[in-house]
N, C-alpha and C positions, 0 to 999 in steps of 0.2 A: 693457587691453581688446584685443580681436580685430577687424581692417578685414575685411570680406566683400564682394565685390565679385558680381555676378550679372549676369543682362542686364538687368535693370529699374534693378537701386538699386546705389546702396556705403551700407552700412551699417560702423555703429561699435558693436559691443557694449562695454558697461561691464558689467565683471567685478563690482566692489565690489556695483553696486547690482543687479547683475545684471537689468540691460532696456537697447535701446536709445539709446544715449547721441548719436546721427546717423545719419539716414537720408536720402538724398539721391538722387531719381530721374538715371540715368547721363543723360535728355535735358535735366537741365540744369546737368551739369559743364561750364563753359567751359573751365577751365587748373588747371593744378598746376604747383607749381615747389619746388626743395633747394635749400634754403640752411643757412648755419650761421650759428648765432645764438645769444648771450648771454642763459640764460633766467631770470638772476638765480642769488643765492649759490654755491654750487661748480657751477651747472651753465652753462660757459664755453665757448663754441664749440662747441655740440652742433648734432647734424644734425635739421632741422624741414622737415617736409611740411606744404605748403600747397596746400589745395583752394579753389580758386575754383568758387562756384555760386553762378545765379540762384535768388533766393526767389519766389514766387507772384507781388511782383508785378514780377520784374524787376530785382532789388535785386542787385548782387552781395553775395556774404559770403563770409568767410574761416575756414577750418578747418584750425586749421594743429596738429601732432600731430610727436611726436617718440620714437626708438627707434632701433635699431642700424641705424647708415649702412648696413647690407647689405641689411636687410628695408627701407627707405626707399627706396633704388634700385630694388626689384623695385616695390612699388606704385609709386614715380612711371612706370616704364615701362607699366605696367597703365593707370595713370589716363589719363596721355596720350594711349596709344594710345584709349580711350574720350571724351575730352573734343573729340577731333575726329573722329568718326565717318565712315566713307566709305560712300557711297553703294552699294549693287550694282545695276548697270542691266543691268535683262532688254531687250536690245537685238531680240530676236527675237521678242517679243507686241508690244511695243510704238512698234516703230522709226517707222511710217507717223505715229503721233500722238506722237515726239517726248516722252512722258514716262517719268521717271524714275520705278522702281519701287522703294521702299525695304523691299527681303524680310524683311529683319530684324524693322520694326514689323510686319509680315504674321504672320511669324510671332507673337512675342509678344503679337497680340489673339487669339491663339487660345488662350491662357492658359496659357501654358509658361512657365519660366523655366531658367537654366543653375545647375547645381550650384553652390554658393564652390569647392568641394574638386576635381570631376573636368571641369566644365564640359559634363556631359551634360543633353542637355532633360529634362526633365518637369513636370508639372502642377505648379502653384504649389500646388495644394491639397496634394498627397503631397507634394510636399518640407517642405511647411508642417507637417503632420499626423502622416507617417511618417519621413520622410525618404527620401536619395537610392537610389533602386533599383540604382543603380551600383554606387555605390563603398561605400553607407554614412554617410554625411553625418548627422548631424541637426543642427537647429537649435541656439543653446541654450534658447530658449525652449520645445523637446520633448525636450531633454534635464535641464531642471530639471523639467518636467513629470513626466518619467521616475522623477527622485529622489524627488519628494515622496509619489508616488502607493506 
């Protein structure tokens, strides 16, 4: 399978079944952690990523995923960096009343999201429908759309 990471979600596509295999909104990744671990018959001391997320009602769960210690280093640095989110404070609209303005969700209710591949905005719809005006990107859900049609 392929991890895609966005600003809304980390998705897991499954090649085999080809859909969706985990979908997890980034505001409710808590942690990720590497470890190595015995995953039964000859697979001994391999390298496993584990995703920590709350479920609807608060429930931790664990998704834990395994593949070359190279590419597992780069998502856990990904993941982290997103399971603790920092704040951006517009200190200069809002300094008098004191609140934090978190730009980021500003942005994304205006229905944008980041490329997986370039990390550029656009419309959730087009990257959904056409894909990324950037770089190229498509989904695979509009690239097996592509093959069958």
């Amino acid at each position: 399978g392929h991890l895609y990471l966005s600003s809304q979600r980390l998705v897991w596509w499954y090649d085999f079944d080809g859909k969706i295999g985990l979908e997890i909104p980034r505001q409710r990744l808590v942690q990720v952690k590497l470890s190595r671990k015995d995953l039964g018959g000859m697979l001994k001391n391999k390298p496993v990523l584990e995703i920590i997320y709350q479920d609807e009602s608060g429930e931790e769960i664990v998704a834990s995923m395994s593949d070359a210690a190279e590419e597992l280093d780069q998502w856990y640095d990904l993941i982290q960096e997103v399971a603790k989110p920092k704040k951006k404070v517009d200190t200069s609209l809002h300094a008098a009343d004191n609140r934090i303005v978190d730009t980021e969700d500003a942005e994304d209710e205006q229905g944008t999201e980041e490329c997986p591949r370039c990390s550029k905005r656009d419309s959730i719809e087009t990257l959904l429908t056409k894909g990324c005006s950037s770089c190229g990107w498509k989904s695979p859900r509009l690239r097996r759309q592509e093959v069958i049609a």
